[in-house]
C-alpha positions as CSV (number, residue, x, y, z in Angstrom):
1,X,47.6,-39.2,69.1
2,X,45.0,-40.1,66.7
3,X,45.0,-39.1,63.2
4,X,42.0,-38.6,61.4
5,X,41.1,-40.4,58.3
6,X,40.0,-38.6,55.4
7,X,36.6,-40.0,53.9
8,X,36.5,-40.6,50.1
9,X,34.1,-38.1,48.5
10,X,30.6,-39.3,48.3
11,X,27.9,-37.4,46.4
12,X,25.0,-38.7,48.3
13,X,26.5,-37.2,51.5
14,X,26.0,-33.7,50.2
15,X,22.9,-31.5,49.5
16,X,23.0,-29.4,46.4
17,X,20.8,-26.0,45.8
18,X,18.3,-26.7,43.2
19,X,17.0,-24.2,40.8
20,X,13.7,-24.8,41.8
21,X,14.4,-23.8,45.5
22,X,14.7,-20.2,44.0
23,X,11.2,-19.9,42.2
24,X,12.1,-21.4,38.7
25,X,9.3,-23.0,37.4
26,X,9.5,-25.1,34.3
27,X,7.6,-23.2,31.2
28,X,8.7,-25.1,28.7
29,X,5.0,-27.0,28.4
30,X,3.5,-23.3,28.6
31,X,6.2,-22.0,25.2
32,X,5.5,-25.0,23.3
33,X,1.4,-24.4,24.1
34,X,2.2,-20.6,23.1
35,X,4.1,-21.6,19.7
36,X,1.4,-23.4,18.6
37,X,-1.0,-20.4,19.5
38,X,1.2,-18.2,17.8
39,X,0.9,-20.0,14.5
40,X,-2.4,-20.3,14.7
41,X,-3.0,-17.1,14.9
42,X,-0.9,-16.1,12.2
43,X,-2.4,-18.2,10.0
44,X,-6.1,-17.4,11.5
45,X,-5.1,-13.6,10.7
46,X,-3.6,-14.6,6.8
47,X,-6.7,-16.4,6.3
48,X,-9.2,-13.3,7.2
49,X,-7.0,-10.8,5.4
50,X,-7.5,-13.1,1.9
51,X,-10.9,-14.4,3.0
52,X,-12.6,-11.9,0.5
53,X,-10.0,-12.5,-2.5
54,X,-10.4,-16.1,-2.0
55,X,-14.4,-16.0,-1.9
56,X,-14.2,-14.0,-5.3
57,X,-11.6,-16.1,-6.9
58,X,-14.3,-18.9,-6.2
59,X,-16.8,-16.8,-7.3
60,X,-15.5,-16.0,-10.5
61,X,-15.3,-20.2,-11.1
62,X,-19.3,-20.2,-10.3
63,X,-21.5,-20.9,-13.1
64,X,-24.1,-19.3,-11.2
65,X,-24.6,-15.8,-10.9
66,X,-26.0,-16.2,-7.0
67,X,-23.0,-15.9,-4.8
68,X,-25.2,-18.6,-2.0
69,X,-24.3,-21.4,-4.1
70,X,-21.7,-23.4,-6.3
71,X,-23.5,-24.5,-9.6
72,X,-20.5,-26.0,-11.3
73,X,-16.6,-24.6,-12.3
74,X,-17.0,-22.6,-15.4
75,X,-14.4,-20.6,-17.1
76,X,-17.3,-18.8,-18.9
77,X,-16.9,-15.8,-16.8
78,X,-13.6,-15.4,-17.9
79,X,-13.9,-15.3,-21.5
80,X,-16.7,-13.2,-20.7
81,X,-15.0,-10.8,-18.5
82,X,-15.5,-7.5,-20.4
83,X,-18.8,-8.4,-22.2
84,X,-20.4,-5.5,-20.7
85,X,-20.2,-2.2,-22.2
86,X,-20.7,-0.1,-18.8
87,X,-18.1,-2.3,-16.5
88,X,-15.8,-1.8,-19.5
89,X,-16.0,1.9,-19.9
90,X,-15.5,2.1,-15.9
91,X,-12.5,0.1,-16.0
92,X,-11.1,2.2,-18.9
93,X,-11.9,5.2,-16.5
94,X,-10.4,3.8,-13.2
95,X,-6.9,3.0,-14.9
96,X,-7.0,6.1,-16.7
97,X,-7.6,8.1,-13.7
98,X,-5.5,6.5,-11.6
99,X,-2.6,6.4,-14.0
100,X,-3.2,10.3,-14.6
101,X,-3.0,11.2,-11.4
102,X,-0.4,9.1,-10.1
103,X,2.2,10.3,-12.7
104,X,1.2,13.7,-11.8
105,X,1.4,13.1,-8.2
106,X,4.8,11.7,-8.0
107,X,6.5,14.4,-10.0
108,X,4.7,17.2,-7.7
109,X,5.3,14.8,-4.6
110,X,8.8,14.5,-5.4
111,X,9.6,18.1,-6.2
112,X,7.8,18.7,-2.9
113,X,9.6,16.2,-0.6
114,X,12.8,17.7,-2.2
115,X,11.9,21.2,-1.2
116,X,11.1,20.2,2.3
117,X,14.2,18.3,3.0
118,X,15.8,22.2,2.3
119,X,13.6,23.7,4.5
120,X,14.4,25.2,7.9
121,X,14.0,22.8,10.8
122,X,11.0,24.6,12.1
123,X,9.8,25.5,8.7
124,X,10.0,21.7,7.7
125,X,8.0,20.4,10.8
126,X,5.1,22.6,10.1
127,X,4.7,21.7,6.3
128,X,5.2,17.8,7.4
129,X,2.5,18.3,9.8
130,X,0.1,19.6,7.2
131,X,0.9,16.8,4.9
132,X,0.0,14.4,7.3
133,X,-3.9,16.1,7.8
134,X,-5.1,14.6,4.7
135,X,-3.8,11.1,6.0
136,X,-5.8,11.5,9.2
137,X,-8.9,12.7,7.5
138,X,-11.2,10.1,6.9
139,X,-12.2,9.7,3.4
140,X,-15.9,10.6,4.0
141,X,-14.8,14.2,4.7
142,X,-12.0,14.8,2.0
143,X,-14.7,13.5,0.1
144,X,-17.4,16.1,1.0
145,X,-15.1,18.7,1.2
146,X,-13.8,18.6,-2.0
147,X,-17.5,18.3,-3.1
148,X,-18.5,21.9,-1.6
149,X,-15.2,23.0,-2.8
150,X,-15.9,21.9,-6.3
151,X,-19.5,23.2,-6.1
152,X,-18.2,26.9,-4.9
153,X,-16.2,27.2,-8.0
154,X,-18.9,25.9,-10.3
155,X,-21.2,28.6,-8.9
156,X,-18.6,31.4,-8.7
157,X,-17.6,30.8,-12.8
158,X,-20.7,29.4,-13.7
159,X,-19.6,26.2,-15.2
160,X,-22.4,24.1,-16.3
161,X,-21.0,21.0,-16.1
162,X,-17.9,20.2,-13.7
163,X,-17.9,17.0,-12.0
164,X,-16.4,14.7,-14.1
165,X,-13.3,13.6,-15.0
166,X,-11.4,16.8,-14.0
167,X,-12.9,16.8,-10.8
168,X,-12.1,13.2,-9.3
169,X,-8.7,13.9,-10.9
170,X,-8.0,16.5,-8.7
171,X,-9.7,14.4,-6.2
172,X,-7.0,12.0,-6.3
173,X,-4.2,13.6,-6.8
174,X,-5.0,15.4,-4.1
175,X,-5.4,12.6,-1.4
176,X,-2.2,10.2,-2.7
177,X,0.1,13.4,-2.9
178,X,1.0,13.1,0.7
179,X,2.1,9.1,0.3
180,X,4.4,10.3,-2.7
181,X,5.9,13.1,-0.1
182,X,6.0,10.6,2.8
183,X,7.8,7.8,0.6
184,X,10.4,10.3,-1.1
185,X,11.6,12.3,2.4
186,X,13.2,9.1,4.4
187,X,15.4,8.3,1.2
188,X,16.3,12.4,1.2
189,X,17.6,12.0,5.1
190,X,19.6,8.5,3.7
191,X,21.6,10.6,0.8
192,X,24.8,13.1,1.6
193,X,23.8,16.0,2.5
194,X,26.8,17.6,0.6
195,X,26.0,15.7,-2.7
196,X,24.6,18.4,-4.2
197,X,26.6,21.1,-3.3
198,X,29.3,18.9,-4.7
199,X,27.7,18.6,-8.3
200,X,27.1,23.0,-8.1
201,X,30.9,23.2,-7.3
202,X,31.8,21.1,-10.3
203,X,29.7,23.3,-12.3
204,X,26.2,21.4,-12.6
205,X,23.4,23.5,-13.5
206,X,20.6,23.3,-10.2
207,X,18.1,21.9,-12.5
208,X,20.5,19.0,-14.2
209,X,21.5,18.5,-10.5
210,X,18.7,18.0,-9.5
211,X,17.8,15.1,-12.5
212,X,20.9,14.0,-12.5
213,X,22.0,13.5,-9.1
214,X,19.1,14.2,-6.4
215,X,16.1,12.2,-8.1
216,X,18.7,9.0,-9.0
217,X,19.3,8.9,-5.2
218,X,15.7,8.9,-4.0
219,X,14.3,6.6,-7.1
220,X,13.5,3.9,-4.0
221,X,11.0,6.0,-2.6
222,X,9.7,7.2,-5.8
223,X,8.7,4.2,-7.2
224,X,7.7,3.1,-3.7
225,X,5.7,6.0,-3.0
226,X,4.3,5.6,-6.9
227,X,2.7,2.1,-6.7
228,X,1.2,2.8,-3.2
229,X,-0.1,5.9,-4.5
230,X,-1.6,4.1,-7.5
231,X,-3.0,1.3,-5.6
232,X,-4.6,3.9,-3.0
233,X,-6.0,5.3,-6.3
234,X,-7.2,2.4,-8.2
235,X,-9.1,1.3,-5.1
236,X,-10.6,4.6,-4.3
237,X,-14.6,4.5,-3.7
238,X,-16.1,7.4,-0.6
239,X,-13.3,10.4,-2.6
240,X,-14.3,9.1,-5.7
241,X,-18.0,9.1,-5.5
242,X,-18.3,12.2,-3.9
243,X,-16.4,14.5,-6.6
244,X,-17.6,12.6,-10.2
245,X,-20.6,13.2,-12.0
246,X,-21.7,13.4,-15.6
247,X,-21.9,10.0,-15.9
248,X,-18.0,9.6,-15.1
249,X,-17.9,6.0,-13.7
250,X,-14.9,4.2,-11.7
251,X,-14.8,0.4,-11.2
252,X,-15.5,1.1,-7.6
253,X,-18.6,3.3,-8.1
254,X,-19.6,1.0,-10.7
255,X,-20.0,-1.7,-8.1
256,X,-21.5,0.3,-5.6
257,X,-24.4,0.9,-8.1
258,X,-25.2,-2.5,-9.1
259,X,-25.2,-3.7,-5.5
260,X,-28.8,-3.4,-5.2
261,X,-29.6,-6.1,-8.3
262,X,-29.9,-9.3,-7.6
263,X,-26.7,-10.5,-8.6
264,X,-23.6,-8.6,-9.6
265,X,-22.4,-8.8,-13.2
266,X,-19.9,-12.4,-13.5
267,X,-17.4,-10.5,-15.1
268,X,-16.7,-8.5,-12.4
269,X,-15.4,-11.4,-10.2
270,X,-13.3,-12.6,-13.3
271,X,-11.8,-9.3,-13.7
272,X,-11.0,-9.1,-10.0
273,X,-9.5,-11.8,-9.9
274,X,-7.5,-12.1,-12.9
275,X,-5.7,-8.7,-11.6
276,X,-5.2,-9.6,-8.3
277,X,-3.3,-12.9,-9.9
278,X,-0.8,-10.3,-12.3
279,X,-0.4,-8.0,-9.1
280,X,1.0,-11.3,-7.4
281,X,3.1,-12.0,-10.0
282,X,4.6,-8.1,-10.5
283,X,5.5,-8.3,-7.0
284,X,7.1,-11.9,-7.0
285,X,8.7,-10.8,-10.7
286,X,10.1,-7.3,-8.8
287,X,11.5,-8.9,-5.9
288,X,13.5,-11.5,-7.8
289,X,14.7,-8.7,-9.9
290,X,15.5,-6.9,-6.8
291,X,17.5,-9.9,-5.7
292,X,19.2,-10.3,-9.0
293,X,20.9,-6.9,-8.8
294,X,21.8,-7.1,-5.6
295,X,23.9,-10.4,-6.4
296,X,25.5,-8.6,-9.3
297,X,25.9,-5.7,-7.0
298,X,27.6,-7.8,-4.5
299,X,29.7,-9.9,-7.0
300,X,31.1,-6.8,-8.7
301,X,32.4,-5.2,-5.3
């Protein structure tokens, strides 16, 4: 009888499956070619967002007033920045305006968001619906809207003069109202909903409850909803120039009417850029503020 010898174990005698004999296909060559893409793009897409900033930041530098060519760096147009009566008075307009009517707006757009949070669910679509129309408008037609609106009133009272001041700061209020509602009603679905039953049961007054407990608890969207809405306001041009008059300049429309010169007043690159630079550093001063509490925060817990 014959017994059978058992061969040692050889790897070369056997066959293993290979991945590739199931369709895999090696993309690594194809992810590294798209990561690189990827970042390019990125930065291709930074770069066109701040192309414009970047080509008046170098503008303002230019000791020529032609915007086709680099004479020499200057910081002439700096010190000259507000050596023209007319830019000055529009600037003085613009933050006036927008200041105005963003403090106005947030306390109606709070107030607002606050009384649509209460609403019935039905009751609440519908009003959120018809915030949201003057955010799909474009500006041309808020614009001439509020121009024949304006116009019907000054020839139903017979006011002489209306455009002006009053007018575009209706204007605005009117079109950044919704951002304040839109930035206040998330933070109202974040809060208890029982808070401020609580603070009635313990004998709060509705208004003090309101100051004291409601508005504390949404201050995040507020002051959110506040710089958007001023930014969307100091910005402003088609709303703008469609409801002044009397003379009643913004930076914006300022612009707009010396496009046609030759050149464009120096100054106006300066000033552009000079608040562009101390938005950057608001921002960059917020957010390490931001950060600060929120160690402290942490720390104390």
């Amino acid at each position: 009888m014959e017994t059978s010898v058992k061969k040692p174990y050889n790897p070369a005698d056997y066959e293993y499956a290979r991945v590739e004999d199931y369709g895999y296909r090696q993309y690594k060559p194809l992810k590294i070619l798209w990561k690189i893409l990827s970042k390019a793009l990125l930065v291709f897409a930074i770069f066109m967002l701040y192309f414009s900033v970047i080509l008046i930041a170098v503008q303002s530098f230019n000791s020529s007033d032609s915007t086709t060519e680099f004479a020499s760096f200057t910081f002439a147009n700096y010190a000259n920045m507000f050596g023209k009566s007319s830019l000055n008075q529009s600037i003085l307009n613009t933050f006036k305006t927008s200041i105005i009517a963003t403090l106005i707006a947030t306390v109606l757009g709070t107030l607002i968001a606050i009384g649509i949070y209460f609403l019935p669910k039905k009751a609440k679509s519908t009003i959120s619906l018809l915030n949201n129309i003057p955010l799909l408008n474009a500006d041309i037609v808020t614009g001439v809207s509020l121009m024949i609106i304006f116009g019907f009133v000054k020839q139903l009272f017979g006011i002489t003069y209306l455009f002006g001041f009053w007018t575009i700061l209706i204007a605005h209020i009117y079109f950044i109202l919704p951002y304040i509602i839109l930035s206040v009603l998330p933070k109202m679905k974040e809060i208890d909903p029982n808070m401020l039953e609580a603070s009635l049961d313990l004998g709060v007054k509705p208004f003090k409850s309101l100051i004291k407990v409601l508005i504390p608890a949404v201050k995040g969207g507020i002051f959110a909803g506040m710089i958007l809405a001023f930014t969307i306001s100091f910005e402003d041009f088609v709303v703008g120039y469609f409801t002044t008059g009397n003379g009643y300049n913004t930076l914006s429309i300022w612009i707009y009417s010396s496009i046609g010169r030759k050149s464009l007043f120096p100054g106006v690159y300066a000033f552009s850029t000079a608040l562009t630079i101390l938005m950057i550093i608001a921002v960059i001063l917020y957010s390490v503020l931001m950060k600060g509490r929120g160690s402290r925060a942490k720390k104390s817990n």
